[in-house]
PDB file of N, CA, C and O in Angstrom:
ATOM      1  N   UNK A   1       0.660  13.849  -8.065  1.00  0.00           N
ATOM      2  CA  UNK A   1       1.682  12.877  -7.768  1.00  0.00           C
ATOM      3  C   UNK A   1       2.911  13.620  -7.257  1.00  0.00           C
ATOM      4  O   UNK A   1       3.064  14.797  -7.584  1.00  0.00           O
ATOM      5  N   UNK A   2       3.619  13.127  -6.631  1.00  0.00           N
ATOM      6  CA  UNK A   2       4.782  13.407  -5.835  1.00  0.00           C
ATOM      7  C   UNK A   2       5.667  12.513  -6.027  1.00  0.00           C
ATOM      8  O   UNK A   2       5.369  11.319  -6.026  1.00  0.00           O
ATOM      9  N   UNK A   3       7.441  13.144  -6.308  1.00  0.00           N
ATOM     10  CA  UNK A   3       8.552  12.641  -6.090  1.00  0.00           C
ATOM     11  C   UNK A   3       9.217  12.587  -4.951  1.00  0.00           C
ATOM     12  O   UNK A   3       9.443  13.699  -4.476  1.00  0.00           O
ATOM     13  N   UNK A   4       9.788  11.279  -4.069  1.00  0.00           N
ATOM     14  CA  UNK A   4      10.101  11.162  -2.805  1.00  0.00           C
ATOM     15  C   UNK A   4      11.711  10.977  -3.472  1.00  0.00           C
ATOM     16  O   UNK A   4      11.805  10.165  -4.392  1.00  0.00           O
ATOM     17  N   UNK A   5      12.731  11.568  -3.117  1.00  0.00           N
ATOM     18  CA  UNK A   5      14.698  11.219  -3.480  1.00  0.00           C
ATOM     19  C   UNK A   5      14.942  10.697  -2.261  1.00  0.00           C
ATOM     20  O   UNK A   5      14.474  11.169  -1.225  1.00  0.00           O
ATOM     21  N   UNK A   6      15.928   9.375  -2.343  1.00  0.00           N
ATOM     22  CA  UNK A   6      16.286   8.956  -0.737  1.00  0.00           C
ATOM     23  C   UNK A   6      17.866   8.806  -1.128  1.00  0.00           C
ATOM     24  O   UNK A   6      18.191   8.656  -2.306  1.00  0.00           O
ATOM     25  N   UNK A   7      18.785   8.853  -0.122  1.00  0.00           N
ATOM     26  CA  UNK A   7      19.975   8.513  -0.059  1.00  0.00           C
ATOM     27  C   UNK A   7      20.281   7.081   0.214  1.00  0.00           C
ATOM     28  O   UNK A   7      19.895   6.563   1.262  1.00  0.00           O
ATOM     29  N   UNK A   8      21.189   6.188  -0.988  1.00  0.00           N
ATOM     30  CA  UNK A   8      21.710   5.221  -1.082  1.00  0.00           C
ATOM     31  C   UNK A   8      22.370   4.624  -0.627  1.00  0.00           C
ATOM     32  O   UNK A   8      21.461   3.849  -0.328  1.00  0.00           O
ATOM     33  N   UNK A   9      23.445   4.034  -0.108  1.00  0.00           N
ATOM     34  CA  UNK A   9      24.888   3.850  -0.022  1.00  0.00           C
ATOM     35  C   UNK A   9      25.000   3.017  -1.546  1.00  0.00           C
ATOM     36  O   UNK A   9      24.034   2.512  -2.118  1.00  0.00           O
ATOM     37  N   UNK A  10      26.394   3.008  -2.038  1.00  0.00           N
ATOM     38  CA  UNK A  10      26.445   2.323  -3.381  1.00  0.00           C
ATOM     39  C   UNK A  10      26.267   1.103  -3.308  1.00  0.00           C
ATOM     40  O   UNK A  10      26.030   0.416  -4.302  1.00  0.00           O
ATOM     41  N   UNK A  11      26.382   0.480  -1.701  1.00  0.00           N
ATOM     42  CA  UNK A  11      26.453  -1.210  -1.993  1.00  0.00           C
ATOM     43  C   UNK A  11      24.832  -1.717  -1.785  1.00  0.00           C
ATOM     44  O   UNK A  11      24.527  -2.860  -2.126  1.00  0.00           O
ATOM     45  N   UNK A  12      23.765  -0.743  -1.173  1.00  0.00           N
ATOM     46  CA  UNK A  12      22.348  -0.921  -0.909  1.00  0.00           C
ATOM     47  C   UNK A  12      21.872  -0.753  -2.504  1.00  0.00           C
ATOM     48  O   UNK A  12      21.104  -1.419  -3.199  1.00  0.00           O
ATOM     49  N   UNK A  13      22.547   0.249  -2.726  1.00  0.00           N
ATOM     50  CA  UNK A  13      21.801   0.378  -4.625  1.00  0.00           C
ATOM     51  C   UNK A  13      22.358  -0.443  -5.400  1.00  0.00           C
ATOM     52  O   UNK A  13      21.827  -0.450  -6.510  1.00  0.00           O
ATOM     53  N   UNK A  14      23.341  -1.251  -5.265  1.00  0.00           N
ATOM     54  CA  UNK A  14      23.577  -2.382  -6.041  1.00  0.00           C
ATOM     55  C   UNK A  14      22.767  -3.824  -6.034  1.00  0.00           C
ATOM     56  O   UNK A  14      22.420  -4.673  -6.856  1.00  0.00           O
ATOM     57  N   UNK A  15      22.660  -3.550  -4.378  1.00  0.00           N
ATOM     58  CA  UNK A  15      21.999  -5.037  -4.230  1.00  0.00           C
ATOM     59  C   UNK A  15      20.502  -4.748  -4.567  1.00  0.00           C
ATOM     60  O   UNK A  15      19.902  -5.805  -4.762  1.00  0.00           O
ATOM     61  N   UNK A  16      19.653  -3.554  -4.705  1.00  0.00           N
ATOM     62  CA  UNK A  16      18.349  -3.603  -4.783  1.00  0.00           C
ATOM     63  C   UNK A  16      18.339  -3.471  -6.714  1.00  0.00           C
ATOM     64  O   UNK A  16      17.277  -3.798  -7.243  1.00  0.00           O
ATOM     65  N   UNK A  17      19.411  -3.042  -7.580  1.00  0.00           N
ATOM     66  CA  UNK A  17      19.316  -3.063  -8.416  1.00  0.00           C
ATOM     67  C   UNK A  17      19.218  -4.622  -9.308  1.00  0.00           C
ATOM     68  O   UNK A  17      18.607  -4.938 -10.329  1.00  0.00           O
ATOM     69  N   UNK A  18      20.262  -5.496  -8.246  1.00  0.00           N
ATOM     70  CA  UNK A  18      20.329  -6.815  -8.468  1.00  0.00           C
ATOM     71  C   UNK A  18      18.931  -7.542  -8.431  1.00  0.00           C
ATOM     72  O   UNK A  18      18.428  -8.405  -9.151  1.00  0.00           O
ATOM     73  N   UNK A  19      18.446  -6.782  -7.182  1.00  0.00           N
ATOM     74  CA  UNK A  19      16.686  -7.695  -7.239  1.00  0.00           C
ATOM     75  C   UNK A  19      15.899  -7.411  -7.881  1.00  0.00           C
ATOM     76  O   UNK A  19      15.007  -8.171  -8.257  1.00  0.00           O
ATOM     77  N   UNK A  20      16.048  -5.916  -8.262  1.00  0.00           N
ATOM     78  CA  UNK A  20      14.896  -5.875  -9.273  1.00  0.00           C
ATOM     79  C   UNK A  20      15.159  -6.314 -10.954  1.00  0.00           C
ATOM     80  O   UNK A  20      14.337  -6.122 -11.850  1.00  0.00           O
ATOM     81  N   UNK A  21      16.527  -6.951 -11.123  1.00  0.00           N
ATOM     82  CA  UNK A  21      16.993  -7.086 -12.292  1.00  0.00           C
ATOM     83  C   UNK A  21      16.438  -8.623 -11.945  1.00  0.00           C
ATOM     84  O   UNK A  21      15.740  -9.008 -12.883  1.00  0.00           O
ATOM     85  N   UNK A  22      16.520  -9.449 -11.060  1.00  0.00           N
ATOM     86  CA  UNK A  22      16.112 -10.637 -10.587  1.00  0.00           C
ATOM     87  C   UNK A  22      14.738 -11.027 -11.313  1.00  0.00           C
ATOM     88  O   UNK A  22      14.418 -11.829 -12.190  1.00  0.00           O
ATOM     89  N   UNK A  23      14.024  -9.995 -10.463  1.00  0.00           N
ATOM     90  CA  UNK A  23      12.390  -9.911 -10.425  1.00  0.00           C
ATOM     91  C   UNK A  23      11.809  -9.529 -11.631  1.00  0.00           C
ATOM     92  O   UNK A  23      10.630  -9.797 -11.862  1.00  0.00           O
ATOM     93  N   UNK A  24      12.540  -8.906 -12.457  1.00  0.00           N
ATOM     94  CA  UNK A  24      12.319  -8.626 -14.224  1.00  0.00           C
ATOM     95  C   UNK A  24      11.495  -7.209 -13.863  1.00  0.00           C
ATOM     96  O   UNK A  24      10.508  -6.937 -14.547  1.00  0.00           O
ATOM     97  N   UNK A  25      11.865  -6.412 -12.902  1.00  0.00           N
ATOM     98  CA  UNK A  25      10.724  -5.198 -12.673  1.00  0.00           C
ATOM     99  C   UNK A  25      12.224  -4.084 -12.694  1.00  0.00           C
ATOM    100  O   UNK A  25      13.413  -4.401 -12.655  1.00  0.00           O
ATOM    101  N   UNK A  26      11.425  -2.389 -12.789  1.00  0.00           N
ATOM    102  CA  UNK A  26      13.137  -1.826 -12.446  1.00  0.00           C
ATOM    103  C   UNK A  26      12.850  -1.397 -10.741  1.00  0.00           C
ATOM    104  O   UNK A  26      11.984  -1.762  -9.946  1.00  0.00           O
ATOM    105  N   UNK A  27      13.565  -0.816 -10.669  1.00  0.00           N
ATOM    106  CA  UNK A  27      14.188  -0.626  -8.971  1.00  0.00           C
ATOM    107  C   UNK A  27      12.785   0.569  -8.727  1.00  0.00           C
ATOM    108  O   UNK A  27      12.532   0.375  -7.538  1.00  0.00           O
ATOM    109  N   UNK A  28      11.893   1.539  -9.165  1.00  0.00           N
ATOM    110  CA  UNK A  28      11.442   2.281  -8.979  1.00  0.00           C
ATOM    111  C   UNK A  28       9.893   1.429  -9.071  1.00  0.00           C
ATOM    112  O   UNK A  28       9.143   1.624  -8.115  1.00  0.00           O
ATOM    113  N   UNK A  29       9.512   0.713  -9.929  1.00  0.00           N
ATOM    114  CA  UNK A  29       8.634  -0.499  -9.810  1.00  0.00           C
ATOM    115  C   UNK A  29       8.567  -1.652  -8.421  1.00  0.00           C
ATOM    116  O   UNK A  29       7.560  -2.213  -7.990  1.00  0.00           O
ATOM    117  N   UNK A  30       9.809  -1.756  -7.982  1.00  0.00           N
ATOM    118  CA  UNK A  30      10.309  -2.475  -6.882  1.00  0.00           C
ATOM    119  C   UNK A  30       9.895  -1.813  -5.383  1.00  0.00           C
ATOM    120  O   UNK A  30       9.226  -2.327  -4.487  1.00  0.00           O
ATOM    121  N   UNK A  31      10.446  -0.677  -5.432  1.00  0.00           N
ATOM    122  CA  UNK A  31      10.200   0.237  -4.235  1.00  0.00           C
ATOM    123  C   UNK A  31       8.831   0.610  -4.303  1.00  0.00           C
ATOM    124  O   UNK A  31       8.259   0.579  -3.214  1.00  0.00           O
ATOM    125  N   UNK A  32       8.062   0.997  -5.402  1.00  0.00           N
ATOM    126  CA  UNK A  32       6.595   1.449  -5.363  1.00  0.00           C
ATOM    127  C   UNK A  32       5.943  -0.141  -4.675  1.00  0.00           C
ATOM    128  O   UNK A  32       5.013   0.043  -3.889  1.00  0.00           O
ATOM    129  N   UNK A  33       6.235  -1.231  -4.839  1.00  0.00           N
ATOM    130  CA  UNK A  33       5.624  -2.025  -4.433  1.00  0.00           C
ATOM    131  C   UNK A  33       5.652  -2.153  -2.988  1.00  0.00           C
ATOM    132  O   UNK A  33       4.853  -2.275  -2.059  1.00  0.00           O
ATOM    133  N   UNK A  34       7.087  -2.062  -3.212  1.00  0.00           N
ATOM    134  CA  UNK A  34       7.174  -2.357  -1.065  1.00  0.00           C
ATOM    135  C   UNK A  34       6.846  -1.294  -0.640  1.00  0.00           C
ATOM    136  O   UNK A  34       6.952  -1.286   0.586  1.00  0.00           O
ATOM    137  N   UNK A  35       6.381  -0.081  -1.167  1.00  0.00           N
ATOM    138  CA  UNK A  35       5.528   1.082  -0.288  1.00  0.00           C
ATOM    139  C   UNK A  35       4.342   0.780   0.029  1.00  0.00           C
ATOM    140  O   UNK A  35       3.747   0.988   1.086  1.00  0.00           O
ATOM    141  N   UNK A  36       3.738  -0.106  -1.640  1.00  0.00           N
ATOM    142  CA  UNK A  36       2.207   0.029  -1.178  1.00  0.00           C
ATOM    143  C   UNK A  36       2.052  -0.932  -0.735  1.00  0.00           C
ATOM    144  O   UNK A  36       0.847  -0.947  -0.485  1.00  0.00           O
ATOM    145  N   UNK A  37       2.668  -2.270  -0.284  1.00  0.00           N
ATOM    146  CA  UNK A  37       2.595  -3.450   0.812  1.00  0.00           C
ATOM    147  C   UNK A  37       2.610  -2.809   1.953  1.00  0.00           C
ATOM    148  O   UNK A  37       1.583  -2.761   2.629  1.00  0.00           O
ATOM    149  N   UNK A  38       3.784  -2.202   2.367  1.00  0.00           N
ATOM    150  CA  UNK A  38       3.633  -1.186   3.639  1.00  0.00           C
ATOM    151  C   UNK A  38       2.350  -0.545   4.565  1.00  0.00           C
ATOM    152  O   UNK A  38       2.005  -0.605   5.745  1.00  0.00           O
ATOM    153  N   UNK A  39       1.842   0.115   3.295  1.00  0.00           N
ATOM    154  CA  UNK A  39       0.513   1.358   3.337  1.00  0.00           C
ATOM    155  C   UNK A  39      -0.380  -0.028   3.629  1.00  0.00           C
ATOM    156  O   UNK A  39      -0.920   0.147   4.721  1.00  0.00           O
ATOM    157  N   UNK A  40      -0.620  -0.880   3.275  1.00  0.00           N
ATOM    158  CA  UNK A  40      -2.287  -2.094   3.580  1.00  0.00           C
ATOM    159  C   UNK A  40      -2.065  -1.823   4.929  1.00  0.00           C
ATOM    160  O   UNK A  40      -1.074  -1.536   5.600  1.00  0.00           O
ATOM    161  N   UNK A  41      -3.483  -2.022   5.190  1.00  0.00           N
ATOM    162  CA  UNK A  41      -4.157  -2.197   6.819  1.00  0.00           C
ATOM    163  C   UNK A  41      -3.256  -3.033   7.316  1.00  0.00           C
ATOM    164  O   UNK A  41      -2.376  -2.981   6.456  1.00  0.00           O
ATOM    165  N   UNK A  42      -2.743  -4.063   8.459  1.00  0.00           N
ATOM    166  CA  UNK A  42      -1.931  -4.961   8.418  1.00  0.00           C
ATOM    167  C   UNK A  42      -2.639  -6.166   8.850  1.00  0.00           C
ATOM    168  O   UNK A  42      -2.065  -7.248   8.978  1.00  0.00           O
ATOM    169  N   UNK A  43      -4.336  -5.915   9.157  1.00  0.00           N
ATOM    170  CA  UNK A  43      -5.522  -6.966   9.059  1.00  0.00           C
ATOM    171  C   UNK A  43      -5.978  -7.855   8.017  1.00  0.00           C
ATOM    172  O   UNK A  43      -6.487  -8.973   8.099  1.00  0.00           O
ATOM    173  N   UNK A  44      -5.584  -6.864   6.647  1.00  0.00           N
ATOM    174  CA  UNK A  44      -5.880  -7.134   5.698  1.00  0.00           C
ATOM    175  C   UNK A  44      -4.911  -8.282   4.654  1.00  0.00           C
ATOM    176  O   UNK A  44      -3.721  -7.966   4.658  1.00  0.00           O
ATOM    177  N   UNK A  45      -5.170  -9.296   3.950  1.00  0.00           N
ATOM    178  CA  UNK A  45      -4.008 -10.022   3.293  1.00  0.00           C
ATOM    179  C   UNK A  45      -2.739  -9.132   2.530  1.00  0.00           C
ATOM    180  O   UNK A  45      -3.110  -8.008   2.867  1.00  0.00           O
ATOM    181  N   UNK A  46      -2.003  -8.995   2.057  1.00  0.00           N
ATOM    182  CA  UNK A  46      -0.902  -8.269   1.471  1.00  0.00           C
ATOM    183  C   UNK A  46      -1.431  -9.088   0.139  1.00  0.00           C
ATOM    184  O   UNK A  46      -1.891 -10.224   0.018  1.00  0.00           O
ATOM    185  N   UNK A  47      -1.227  -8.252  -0.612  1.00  0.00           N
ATOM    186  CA  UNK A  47      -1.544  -8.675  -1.836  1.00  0.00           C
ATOM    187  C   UNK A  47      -0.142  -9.145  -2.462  1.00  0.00           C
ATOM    188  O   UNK A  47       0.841  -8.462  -2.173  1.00  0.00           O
ATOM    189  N   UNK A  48       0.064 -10.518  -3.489  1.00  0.00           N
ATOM    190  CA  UNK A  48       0.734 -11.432  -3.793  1.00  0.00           C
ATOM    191  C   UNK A  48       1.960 -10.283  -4.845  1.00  0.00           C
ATOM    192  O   UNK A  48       1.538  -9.895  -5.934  1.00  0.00           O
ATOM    193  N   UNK A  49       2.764 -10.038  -4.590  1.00  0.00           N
ATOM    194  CA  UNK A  49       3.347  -9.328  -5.338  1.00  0.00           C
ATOM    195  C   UNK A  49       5.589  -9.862  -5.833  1.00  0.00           C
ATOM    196  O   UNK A  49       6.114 -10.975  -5.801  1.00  0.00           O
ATOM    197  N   UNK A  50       5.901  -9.187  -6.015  1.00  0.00           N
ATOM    198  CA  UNK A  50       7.428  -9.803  -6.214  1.00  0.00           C
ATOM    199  C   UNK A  50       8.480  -9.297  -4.544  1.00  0.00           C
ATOM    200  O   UNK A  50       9.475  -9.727  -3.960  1.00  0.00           O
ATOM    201  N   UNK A  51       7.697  -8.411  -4.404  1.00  0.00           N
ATOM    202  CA  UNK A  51       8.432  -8.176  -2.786  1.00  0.00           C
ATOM    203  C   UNK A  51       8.457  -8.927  -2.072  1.00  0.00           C
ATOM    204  O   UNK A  51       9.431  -9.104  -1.341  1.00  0.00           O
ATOM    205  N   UNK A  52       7.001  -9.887  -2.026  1.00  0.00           N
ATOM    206  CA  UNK A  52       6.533 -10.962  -0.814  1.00  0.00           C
ATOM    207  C   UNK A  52       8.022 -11.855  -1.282  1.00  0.00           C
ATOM    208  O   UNK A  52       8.396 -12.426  -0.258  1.00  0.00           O
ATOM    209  N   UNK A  53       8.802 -12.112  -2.223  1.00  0.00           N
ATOM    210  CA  UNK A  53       9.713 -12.904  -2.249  1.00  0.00           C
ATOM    211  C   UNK A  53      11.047 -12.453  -2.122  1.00  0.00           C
ATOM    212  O   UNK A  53      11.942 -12.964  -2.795  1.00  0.00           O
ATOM    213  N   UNK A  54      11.322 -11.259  -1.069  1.00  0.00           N
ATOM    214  CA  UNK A  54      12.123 -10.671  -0.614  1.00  0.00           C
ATOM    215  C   UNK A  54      12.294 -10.766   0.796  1.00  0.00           C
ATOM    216  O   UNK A  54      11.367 -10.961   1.582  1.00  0.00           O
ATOM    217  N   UNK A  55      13.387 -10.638   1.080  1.00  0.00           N
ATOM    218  CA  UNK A  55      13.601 -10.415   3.111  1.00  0.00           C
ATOM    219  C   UNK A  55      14.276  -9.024   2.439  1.00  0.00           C
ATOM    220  O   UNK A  55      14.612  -8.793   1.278  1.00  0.00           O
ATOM    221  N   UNK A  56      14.337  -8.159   3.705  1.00  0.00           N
ATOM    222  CA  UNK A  56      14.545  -7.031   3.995  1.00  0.00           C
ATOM    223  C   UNK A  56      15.784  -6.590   3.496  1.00  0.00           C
ATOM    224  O   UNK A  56      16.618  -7.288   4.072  1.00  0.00           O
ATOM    225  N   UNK A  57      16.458  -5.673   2.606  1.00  0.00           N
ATOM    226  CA  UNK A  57      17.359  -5.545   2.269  1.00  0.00           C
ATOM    227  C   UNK A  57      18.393  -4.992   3.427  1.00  0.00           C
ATOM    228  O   UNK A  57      17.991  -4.006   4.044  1.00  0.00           O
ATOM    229  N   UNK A  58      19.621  -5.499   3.770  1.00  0.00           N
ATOM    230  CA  UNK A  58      20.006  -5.094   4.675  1.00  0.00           C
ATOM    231  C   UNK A  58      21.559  -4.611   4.243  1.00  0.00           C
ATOM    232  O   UNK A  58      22.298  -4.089   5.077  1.00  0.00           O
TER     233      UNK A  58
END
């Protein structure tokens, strides 16, 4: 297994902290999901997860 560190701005890590406090998951549960939605074939269905009820953090 491997650790990936990314740079924040404080107001992007607030608002993704807000969603995953939303979603009852933490922020590292949150991001592992929208990676492995990412990684699917894009033929394939996305599997039903708490991201699918996200738009793109901007």
């Amino acid at each position: 297994m491997n650790t990936i560190a990314i740079a924040l701005s404080d107001e992007r890590l607030l608002k993704l902290q807000k969603l995953a406090n939303d979603l009852n998951v933490s922020i590292e549960e949150l991001v592992l999901i929208g990676i492995e939605n990412l990684l699917l074939p894009r033929t394939k269905c996305r599997k039903r997860s708490p991201i699918d009820r996200v738009s793109v953090l901007h």
